[in-house]
PLY file of the C-alpha trace (Angstrom):
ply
format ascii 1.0
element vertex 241
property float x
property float y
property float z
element edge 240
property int vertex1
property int vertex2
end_header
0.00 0.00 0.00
1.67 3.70 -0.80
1.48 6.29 1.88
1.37 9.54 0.28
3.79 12.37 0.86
1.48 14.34 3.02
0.04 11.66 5.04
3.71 10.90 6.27
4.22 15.08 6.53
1.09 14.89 8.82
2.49 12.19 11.24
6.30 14.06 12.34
3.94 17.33 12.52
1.41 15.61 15.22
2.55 16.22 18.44
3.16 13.19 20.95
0.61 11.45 22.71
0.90 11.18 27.15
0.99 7.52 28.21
-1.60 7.02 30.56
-0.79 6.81 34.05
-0.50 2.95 34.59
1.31 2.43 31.26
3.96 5.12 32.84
4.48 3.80 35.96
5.07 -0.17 34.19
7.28 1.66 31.53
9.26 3.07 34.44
9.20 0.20 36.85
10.33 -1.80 33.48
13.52 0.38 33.21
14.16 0.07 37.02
14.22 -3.54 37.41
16.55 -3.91 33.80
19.14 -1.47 35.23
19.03 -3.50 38.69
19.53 -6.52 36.50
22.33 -5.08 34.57
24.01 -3.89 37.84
24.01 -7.73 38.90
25.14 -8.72 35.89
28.35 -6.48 36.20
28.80 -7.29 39.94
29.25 -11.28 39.09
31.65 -10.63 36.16
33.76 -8.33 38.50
33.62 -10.64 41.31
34.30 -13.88 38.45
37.75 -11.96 38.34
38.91 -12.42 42.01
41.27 -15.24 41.81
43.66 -17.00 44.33
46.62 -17.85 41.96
48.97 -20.41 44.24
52.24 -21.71 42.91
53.39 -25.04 44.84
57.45 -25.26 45.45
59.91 -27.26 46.90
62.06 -24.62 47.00
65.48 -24.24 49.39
66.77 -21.19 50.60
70.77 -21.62 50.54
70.67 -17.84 51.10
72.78 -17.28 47.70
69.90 -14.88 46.00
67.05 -16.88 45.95
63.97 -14.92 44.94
59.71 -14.87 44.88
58.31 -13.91 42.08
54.62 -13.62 43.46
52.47 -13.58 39.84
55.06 -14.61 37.34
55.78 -11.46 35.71
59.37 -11.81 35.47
60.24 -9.14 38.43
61.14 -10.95 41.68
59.32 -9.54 44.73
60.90 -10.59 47.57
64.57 -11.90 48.31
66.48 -14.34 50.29
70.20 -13.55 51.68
72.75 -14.77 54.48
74.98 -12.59 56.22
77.87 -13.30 58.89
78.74 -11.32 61.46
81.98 -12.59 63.27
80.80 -16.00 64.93
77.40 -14.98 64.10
74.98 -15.98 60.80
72.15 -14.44 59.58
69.49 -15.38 56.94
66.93 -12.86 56.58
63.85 -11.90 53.71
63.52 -8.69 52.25
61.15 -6.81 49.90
62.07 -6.01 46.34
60.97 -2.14 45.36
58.36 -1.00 47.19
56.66 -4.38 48.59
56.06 -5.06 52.08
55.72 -7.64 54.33
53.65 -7.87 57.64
54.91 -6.53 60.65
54.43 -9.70 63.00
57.85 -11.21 62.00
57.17 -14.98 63.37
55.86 -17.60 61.37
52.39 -17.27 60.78
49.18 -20.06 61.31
46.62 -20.60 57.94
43.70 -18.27 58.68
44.76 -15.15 59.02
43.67 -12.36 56.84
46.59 -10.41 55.01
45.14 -7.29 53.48
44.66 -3.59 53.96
43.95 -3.69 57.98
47.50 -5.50 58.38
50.48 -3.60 59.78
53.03 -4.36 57.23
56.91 -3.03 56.96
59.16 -2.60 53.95
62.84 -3.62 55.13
64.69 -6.96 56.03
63.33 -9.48 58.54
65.64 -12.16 60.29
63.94 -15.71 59.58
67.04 -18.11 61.46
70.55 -17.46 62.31
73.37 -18.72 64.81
75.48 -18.10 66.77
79.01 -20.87 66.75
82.14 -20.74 68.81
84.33 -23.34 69.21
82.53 -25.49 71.55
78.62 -25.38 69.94
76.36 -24.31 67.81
72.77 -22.27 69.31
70.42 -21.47 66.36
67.82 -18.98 66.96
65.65 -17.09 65.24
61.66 -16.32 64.85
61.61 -19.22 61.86
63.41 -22.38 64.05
61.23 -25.34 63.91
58.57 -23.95 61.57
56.53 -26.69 59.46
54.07 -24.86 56.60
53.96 -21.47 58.35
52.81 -18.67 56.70
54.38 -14.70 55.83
52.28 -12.37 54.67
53.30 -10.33 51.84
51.92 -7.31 50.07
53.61 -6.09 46.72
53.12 -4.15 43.81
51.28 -4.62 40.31
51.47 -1.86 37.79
51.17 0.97 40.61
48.44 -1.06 42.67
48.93 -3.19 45.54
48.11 -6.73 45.86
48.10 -9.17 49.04
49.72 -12.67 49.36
51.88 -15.15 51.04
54.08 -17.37 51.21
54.89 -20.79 53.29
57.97 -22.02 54.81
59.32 -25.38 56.35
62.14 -24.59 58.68
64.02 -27.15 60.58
66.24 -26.78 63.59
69.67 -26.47 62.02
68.59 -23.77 59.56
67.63 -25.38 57.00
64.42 -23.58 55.48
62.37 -24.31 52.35
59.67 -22.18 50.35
56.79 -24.80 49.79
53.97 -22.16 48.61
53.16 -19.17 48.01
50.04 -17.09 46.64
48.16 -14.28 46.22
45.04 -12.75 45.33
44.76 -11.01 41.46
42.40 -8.62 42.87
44.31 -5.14 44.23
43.17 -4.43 47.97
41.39 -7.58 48.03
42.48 -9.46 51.53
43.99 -13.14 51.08
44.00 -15.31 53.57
47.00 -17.32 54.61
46.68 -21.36 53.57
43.64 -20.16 51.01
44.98 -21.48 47.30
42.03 -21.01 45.38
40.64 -23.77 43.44
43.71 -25.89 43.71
44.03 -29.25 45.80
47.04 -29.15 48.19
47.31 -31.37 51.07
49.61 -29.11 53.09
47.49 -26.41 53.53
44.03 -25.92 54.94
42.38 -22.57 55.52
41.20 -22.12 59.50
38.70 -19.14 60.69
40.43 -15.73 60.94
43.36 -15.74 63.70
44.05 -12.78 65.89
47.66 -12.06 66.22
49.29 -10.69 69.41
51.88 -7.75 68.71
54.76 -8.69 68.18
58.73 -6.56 67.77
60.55 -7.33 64.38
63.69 -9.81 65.02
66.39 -7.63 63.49
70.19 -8.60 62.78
71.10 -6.24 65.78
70.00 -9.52 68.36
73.37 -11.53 66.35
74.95 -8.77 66.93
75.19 -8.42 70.51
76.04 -12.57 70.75
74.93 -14.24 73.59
73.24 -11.35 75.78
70.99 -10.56 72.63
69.88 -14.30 72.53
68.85 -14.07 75.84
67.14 -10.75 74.55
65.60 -12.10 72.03
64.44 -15.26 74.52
63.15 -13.11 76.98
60.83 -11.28 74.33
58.92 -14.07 72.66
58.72 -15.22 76.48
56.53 -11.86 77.21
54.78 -12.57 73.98
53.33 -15.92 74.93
0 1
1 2
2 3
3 4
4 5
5 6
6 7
7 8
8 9
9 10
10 11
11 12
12 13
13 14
14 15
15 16
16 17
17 18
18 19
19 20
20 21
21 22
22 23
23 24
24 25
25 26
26 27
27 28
28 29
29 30
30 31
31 32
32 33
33 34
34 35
35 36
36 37
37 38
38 39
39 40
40 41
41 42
42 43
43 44
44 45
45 46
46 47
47 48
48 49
49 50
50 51
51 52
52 53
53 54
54 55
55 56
56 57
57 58
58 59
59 60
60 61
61 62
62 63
63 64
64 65
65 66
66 67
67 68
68 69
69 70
70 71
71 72
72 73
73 74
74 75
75 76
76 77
77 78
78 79
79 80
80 81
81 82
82 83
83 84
84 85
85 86
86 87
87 88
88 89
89 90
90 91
91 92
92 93
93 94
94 95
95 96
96 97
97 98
98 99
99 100
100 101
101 102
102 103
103 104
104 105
105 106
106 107
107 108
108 109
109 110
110 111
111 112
112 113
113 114
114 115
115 116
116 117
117 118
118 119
119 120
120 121
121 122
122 123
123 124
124 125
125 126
126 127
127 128
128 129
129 130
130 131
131 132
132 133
133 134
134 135
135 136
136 137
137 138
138 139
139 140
140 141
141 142
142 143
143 144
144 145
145 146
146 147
147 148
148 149
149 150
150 151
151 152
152 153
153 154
154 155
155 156
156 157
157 158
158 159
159 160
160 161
161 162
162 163
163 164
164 165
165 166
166 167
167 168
168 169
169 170
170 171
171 172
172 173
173 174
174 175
175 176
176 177
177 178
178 179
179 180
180 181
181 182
182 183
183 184
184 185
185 186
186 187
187 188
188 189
189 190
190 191
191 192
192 193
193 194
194 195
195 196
196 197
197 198
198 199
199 200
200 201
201 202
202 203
203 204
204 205
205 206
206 207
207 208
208 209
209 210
210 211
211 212
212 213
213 214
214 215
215 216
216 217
217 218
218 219
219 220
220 221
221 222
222 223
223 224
224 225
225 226
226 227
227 228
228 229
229 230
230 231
231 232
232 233
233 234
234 235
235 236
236 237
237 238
238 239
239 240
């Protein structure tokens, strides 16, 4: 059928007709509930992002440079290295750049939270050390006798920062071994120490949240002073428990 010239001249000159009141309110309530819907949608594909990536090791530290490189970019984040001090050894961690690691130096239990509310510092931390003469041997050190304990770490990625950590095996003569380490691909999003994502791993199991007690960092400066900062150092994880 052929609509004339005029007749389609006539319709863009008629002015627009109200909706009625119901029709409105549907029309509106319509849009409401598709935004809400679209809102969802893009709150479940930002949440599908978080991710726990975990990387299982068998690492040992022989204090010669080893290195954690948290998400595989290619730029270590944290570093392993042994100093001696006269009769005295150390073997401490330290952040690469700008990262950090959390304040409470000892060896931490699976289940607690690393993430903005931590207290978190950005220099070296002694793990183990000892102290030899010509008699014996004492080893000391936050790390001694650790099996699977936990560090929480945060570092940086592309300007933002991201929370993880790391798991150590430390036996009573010093000799220490990465077995884990993880951390969460969302920035300011907490991780949880022992949580690996969707990966099986016998050797870790995520508890409820721990509360840690305060705790002062174990520096090189205990070695230093030989056997009266041993007894230091004794004397202040003492107070802590």
């Amino acid at each position: 059928m052929r609509v004339s010239e005029g007749s389609n001249r006539d319709r863009r000159n008629k002015p627009p007709v109200p909706l009625g009141e119901t029709l409105n309110k549907r029309m509106i309530a319509y849009a409401t509930a598709a935004g809400a819907a679209g809102v969802s949608v893009l709150a479940l594909a930002q949440a599908a992002t978080a991710k726990v990536v975990y990387t299982k090791t068998n690492q040992i530290i022989t204090w010669t440079g080893e290195k954690i490189d948290l998400n595989h970019d290619g730029t270590p984040d944290f570093g392993f290295g042994g100093y001696g001090i006269g009769n005295y050894f150390a073997g401490d961690v330290a952040p690469l750049r700008f990262n950090k690691m959390m304040s409470y130096t000892g060896p931490l239990p699976a289940g607690v939270s690393v993430g903005p509310g931590g207290k978190f510092i950005g220099e070296r931390l002694l793990m183990v050390g000892d102290i030899a003469n010509s008699v014996s041997t004492v080893f000391l050190g936050p790390w001694i006798g650790a099996q699977n304990k936990y560090m929480g770490l945060e570092f940086n990625i592309k300007g933002t920062a991201h929370f993880g950590w790391a798991r150590f095996s430390v036996s009573p003569t010093l000799g220490v071994t990465l077995t884990g380490y993880a951390y969460e691909t969302v920035s300011l999003k907490p991780i949880v120490t022992g949580d690996i994502g969707g990966d099986d791993d016998s050797t870790s199991n995520a508890h409820p949240a721990v509360r840690l007690p305060e705790m002062q960092p174990a520096t090189l400066g205990w070695l230093a002073q030989g056997a009266a900062g041993l007894s230091a150092w004794r004397r202040e994880e003492e107070a802590v428990a």
